[in-house]
C-alpha positions as CSV (number, residue, x, y, z in Angstrom):
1,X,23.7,13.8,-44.4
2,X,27.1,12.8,-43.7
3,X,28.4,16.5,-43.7
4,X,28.3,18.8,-41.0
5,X,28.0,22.1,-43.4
6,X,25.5,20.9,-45.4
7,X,23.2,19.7,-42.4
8,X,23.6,23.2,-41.2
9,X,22.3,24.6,-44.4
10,X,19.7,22.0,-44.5
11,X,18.6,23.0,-40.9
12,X,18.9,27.2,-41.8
13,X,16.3,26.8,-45.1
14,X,14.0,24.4,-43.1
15,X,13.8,27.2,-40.5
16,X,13.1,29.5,-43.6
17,X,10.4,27.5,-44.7
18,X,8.7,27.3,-41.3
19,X,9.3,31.0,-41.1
20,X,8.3,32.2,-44.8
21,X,5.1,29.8,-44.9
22,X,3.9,29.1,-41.1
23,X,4.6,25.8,-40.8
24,X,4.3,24.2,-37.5
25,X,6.9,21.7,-37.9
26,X,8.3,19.2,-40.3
27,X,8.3,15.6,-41.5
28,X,11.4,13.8,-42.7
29,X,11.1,10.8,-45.0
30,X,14.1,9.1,-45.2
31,X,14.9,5.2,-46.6
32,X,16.8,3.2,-44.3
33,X,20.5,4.0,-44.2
34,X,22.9,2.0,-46.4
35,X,25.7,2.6,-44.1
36,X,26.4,3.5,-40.0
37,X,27.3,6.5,-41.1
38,X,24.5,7.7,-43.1
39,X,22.6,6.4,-40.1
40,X,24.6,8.6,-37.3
41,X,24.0,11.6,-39.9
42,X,20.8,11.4,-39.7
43,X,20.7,11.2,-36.0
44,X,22.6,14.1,-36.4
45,X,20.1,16.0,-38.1
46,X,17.0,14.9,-36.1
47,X,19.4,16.4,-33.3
48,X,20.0,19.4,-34.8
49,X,16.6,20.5,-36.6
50,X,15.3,19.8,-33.2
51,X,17.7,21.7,-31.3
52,X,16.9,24.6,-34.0
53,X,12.8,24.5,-33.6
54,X,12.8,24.6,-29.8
55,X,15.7,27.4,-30.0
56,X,13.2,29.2,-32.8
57,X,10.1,28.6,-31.1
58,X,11.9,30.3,-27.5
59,X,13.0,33.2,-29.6
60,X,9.3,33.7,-31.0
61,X,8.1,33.6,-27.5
62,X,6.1,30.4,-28.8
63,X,4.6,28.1,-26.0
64,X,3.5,25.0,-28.2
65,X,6.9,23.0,-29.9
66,X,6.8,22.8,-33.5
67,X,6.5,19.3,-34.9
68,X,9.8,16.9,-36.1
69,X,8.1,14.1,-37.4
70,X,9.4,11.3,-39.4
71,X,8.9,8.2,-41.5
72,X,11.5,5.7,-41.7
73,X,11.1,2.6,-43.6
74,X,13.2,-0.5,-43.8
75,X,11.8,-3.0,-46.2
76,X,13.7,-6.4,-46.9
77,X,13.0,-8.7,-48.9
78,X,11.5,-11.0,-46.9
79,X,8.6,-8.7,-46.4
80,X,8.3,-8.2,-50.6
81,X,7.5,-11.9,-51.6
């Protein structure tokens, strides 16, 4: 999540996906980051796959957004006793 290429690739076959199969969105699941990094990645690629949808849904002459959904857990261990 950390590299720039390969959230670009991720973003290109997510739009595939959508495109191939009719999807009207997507839904990330994603653990909690282990690092700021891995965190500012991901904000990254929130930014970018939503950036992509609206920019795919203009070009399809689409007036509904497609979904970006996500679930993003952070369990410690607190909450596991």
């Amino acid at each position: 999540m950390t590299d720039a290429t390969k959230r670009a690739t991720f973003v290109s076959s997510a739009l595939q996906l959508i495109e191939d199969y009719g999807f009207d969105g997507l839904d990330l699941d994603f653990e909690y980051p282990s690092s700021t990094a891995q965190g500012q990645g991901f904000a990254d690629l929130f930014t970018s796959l939503r950036s992509a949808l609206d920019t795919y849904a203009t070009g399809k002459g689409d007036t509904t957004p497609y979904l970006l959904t996500v679930c993003d857990l952070q369990f410690n261990s607190y909450l596991m006793a």
